[in-house]
N, C-alpha and C positions, 0 to 999 in steps of 0.2 A: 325525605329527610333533608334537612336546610344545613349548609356551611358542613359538609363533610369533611374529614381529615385523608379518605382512602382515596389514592391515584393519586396523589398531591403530594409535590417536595414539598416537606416541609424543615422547620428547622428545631434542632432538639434543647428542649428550655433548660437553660442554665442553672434556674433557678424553682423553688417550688411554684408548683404553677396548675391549681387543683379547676380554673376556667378551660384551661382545655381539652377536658371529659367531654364526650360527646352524648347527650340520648338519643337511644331510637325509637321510637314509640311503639307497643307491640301492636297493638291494637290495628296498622296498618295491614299485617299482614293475615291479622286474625280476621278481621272484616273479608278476606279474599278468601277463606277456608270455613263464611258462616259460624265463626265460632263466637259465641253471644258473651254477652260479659260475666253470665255466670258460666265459667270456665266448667267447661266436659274431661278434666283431667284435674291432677295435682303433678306437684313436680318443681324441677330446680333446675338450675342452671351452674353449674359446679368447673369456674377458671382454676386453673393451675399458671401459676407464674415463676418461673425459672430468672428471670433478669432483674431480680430484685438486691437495691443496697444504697445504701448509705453511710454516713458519718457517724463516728461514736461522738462523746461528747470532746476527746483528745485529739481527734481529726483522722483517727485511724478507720477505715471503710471495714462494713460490717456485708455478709453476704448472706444472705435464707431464701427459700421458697416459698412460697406463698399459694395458697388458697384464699378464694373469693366465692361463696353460696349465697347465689340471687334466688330470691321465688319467683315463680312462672306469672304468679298473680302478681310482680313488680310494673306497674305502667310501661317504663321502659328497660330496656337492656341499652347496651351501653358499647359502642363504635371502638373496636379492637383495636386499631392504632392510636385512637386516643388515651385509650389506656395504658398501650406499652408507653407513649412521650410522657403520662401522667406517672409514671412510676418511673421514667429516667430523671423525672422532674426534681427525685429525692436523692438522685448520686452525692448530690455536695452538699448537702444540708446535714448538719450537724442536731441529733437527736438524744437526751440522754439516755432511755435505754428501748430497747424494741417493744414494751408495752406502749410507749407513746406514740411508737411508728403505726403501730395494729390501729391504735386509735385514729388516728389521722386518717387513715386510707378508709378504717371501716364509715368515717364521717364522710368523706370523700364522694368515696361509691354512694350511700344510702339516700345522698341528697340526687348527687345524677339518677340514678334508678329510681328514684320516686319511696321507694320501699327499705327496710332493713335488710342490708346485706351483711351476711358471717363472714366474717375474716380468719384466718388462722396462717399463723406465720410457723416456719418450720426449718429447723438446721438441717444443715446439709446430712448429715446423718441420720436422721428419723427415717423409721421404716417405715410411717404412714405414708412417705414417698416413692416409696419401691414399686417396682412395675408387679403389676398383679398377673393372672392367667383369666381368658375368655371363659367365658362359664356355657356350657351346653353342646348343640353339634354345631361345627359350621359347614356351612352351607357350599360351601365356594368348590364342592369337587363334584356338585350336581350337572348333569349334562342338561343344557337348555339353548337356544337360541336366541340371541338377542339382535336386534336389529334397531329399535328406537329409543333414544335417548334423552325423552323426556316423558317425566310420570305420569303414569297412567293405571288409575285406580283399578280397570275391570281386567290388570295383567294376574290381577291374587285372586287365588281362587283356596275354599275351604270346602271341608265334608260333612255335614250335619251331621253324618250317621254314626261318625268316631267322635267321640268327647275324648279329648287327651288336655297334660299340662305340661311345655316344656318350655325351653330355651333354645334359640337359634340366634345363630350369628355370623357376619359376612365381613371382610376385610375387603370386601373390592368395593366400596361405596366412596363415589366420590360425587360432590355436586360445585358449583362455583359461586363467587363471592360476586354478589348481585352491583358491585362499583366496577372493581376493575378486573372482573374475569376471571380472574389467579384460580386454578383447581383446591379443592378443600378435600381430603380423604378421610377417613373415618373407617373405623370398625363400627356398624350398627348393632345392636344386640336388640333381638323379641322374642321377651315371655309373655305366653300366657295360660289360659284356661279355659278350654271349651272347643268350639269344631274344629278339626286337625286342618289346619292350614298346610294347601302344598307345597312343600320345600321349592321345586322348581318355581313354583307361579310369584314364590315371596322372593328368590334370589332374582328373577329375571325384574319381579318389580324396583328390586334396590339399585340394581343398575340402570335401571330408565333413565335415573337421575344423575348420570355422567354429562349430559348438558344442559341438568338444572340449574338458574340462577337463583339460590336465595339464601339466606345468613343460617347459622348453623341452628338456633334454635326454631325457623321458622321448620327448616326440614325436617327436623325430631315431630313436630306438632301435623305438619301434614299426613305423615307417615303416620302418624298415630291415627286422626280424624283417618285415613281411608282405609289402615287394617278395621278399624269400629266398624266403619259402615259397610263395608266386603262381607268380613268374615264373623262380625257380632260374637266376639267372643267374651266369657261372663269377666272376664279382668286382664287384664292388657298393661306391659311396660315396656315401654322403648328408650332407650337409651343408645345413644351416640358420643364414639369419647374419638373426635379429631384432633388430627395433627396437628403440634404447635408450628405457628408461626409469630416472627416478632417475639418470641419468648415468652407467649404465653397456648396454651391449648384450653381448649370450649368443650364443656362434657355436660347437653342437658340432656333429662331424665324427662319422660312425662309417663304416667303413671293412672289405672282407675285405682291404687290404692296409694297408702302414705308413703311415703318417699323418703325412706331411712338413710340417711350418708355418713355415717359414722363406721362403715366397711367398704366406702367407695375404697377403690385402686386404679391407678391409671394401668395403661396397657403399653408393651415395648417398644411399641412404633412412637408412645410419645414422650 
């Protein structure tokens, strides 16, 4: 990735300034995980933005939330600090009302991403913003041993002889931000359908990744390619919703089926 904004003073634009969006190509890190261009998943990438605002048309500063839904089939994703200065970009700009904002940003995004990105702007009081609860059992009171802290596919282990369907989920997952190091936490969550995967082999796999380097959707997508090829199960979702930083948090989803977001919720850590 050329002309990065991460690790780097930079300085915060005064003014609107939708050039210094950054992309990343996905396609980099999907060639490292053999993933062919016709994608072995579906799925989104679902930002939450907390530091959003602007000017009314009277000069009085307007404040909401924001969501942003990329698809995983978008060529690129789009460099996290570029985005927080691309949305400071709007503090002093005077807009007539918040439909033209939505517009902007969603023209903004779609052109960096390659793809059509959803926008949805939200007041501070909507409960589509409310912290939701973890769905299934989690994992994190299984006794296991961990000693290495980088992923490693043949730690998961499943049972052929049990077909089950659940949900499992871990709040100890952390991996790091492939520029400048900074820890990334996340609650990971895996449903699925088919050979009972063992709790211990899946928990000690998620922590391997406390000295992984890589961007948050790349780690949803590896995790996914190595539960498929481990434990072959007939349908598989992983979903990871990390901690915001810069005032925005990264929740992608990859999926062997459609990928509904109209009941996402983020979770209290973020």
């Amino acid at each position: 990735m050329t002309d990065s904004l991460l690790g780097k003073q930079t300085e915060n634009p005064r003014s609107y300034a939708p050039e210094i969006l950054r992309p990343v190509p996905r396609i980099d890190n999907r060639n490292l995980l053999d993933i062919s261009a016709e994608l072995p998943f579906a799925g989104v990438d679902i930002w939450h933005a907390y530091e959003l605002s602007w000017l009314n048309s009277e000069g009085l500063p307007q404040a909401v939330m924001g969501r942003f839904i990329f698809k995983c089939e978008s060529p690129n994703l789009i460099e996290s600090k570029s985005l927080k200065l691309y949305l400071n970009s709007l503090n002093q700009e005077k807009y007539s009302d918040q439909h033209e904002v939505l517009q902007i940003i969603a023209r903004d995004l779609s052109a960096c991403a390659g793809s059509e990105v959803t926008v949805e702007l939200f007041s501070l009081q909507e409960e589509a913003m409310l912290a939701g609860k973890e769905n299934g059992y989690c994992l994190d009171q299984e006794k296991i041993s961990a000693g290495d802290y980088q992923p490693d596919k043949t730690l998961l282990e499943s049972d052929s002889s049990s077909v089950v369907e659940e949900s499992l989920y871990s709040n100890l997952f952390r991996s790091n931000c492939p520029i400048t190091g900074q820890p990334d936490w996340a609650t990971i969550t895996v449903g699925y359908r088919g050979p009972k995967i063992s709790r211990a082999s899946l928990l000690t796999y998620l922590v391997s990744y406390r000295m992984y380097n890589g961007y948050h959707e790349d780690c949803v997508e590896k995790i996914f390619m190595d539960i498929s090829t481990r434990c072959k199960p007939e349908a598989l979702t992983v979903q990871a919703n990390f901690l915001r930083r810069g005032g925005l948090d990264i929740n992608p989803v990859r999926s062997s089926l459609p990928v509904q977001t109209d009941q996402f919720r983020r979770f209290i850590r973020q």
